[in-house]
C-alpha positions in Angstrom: -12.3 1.1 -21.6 -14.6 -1.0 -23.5 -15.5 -4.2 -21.3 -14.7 -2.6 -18.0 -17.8 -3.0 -15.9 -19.1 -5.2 -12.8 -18.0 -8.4 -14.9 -15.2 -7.2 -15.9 -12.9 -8.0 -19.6 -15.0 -9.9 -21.1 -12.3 -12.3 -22.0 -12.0 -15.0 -19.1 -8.4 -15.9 -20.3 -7.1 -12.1 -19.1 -9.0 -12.6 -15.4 -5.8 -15.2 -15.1 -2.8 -12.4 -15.8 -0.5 -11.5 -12.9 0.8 -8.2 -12.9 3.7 -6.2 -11.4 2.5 -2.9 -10.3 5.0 -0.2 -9.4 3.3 2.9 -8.2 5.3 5.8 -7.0 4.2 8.8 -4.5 4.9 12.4 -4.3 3.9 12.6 -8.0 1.8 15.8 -6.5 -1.5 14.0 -7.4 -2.7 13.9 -4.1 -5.0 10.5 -5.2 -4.2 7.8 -2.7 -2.3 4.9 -4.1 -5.5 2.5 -3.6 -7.1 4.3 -7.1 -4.8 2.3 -9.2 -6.5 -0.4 -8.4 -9.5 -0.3 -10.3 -7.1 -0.9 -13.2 -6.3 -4.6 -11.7 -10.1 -4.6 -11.2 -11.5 -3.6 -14.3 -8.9 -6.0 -16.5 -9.7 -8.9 -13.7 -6.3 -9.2 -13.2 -4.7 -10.0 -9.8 -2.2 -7.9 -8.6 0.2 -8.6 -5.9 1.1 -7.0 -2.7 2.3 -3.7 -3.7 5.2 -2.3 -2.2 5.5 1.6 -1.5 9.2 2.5 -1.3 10.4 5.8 0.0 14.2 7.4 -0.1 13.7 5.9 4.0 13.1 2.5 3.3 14.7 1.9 -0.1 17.8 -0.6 0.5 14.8 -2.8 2.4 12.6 -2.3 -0.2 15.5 -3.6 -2.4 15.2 -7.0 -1.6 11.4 -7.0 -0.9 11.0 -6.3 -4.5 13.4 -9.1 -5.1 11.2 -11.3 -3.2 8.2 -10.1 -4.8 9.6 -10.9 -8.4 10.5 -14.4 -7.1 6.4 -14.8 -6.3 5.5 -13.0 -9.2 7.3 -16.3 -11.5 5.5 -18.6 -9.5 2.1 -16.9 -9.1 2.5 -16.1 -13.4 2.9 -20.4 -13.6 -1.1 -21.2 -12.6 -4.1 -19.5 -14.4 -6.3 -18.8 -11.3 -9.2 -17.0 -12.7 -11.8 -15.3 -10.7 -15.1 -17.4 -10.1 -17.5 -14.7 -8.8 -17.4 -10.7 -8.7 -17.6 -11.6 -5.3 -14.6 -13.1 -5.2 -13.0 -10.3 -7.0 -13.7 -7.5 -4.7 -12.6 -9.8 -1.8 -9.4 -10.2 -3.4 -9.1 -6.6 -4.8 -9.8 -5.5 -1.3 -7.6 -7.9 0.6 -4.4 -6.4 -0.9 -2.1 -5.2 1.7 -1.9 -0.9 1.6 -4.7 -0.7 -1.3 -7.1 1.4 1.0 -4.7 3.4 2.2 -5.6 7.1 3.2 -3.3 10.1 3.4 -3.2 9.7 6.8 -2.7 5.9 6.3 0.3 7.4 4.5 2.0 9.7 6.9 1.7 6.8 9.4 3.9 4.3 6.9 6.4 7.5 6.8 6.9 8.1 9.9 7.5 4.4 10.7 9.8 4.3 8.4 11.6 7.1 10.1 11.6 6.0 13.5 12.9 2.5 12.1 16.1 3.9 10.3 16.4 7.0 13.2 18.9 7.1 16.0 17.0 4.4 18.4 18.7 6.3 21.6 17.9 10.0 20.2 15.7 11.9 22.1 13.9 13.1 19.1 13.1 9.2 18.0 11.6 9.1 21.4 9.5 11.9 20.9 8.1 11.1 18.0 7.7 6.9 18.4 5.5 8.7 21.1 3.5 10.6 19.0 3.3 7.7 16.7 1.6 5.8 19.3 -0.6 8.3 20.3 -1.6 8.4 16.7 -2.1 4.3 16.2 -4.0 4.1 19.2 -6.7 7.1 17.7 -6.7 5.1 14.6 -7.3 1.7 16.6 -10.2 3.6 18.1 -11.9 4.6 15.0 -10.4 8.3 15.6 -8.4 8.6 12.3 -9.1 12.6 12.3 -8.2 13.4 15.6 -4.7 10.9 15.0 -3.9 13.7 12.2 -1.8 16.0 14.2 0.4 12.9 16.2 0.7 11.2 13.1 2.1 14.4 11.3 4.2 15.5 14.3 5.9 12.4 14.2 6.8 12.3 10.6 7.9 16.0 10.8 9.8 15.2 13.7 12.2 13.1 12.1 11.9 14.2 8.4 12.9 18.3 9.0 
């Protein structure tokens, strides 16, 4: 893209634009949802929260996205252009599941699972355990070792 650099378009009036940004997984990429970002970067545009939707989460999702529309009307009312680069990568950075991993993935999965699961089943159990073992790795900077929790969770409740 011509004009896509550390200062971005090099129109200022586009660093105002708020986009909706629909992004959908399993698409057999294997890049992590965050990469689409440096679109929103490079145009200085601000994004909003993006909102990963799954075949487990999809009637919620339903009305998040309603909500999200709302906010994108009024966010799309004020021109709010970026001041800095700074300011930028702050806000690029700053957007909720953006620097998501695979294993930052699995963990929004299996969530999701365990939150539309039989509460009582012993299976849930099992794997809200595992879950927990994994988000207490990842709280202690041991994402690798959460790999195998965070996967037997999610496989728990998806096979």
């Amino acid at each position: 893209m011509t004009g896509c650099g550390p200062t971005g378009n090099k129109d200022p009036g586009s660093s105002t634009t708020v986009m909706p940004f629909l992004s959908c997984g399993g698409n057999g990429s294997n890049e992590p949802p965050g990469r689409s970002n440096s679109f929103f970067f490079c145009m200085g545009l601000r994004g909003i929260d993006p909102l990963p939707v799954s075949r487990f989460n999809f009637e919620k999702a339903l009305q998040e996205a309603h909500d999200l529309g709302k906010r994108l009307v009024a966010l799309s009312k004020e021109r709010r252009p970026f001041d800095t680069l700074r300011e930028r990568i702050a806000y690029q950075f700053g957007l909720r599941f953006m620097n998501y991993d695979m294993v930052d993935e699995i963990m929004l999965l299996a969530a999701q699972l365990i939150d539309i699961s039989d509460k009582k089943g012993p299976q849930t159990e099992k794997a809200r355990v595992e879950y927990e073992k994994a988000r207490k790795l990842i709280a202690q900077g041991r994402k690798a070792q959460s790999i195998e929790h965070a996967l037997a969770a999610y496989e728990m409740l998806y096979y």
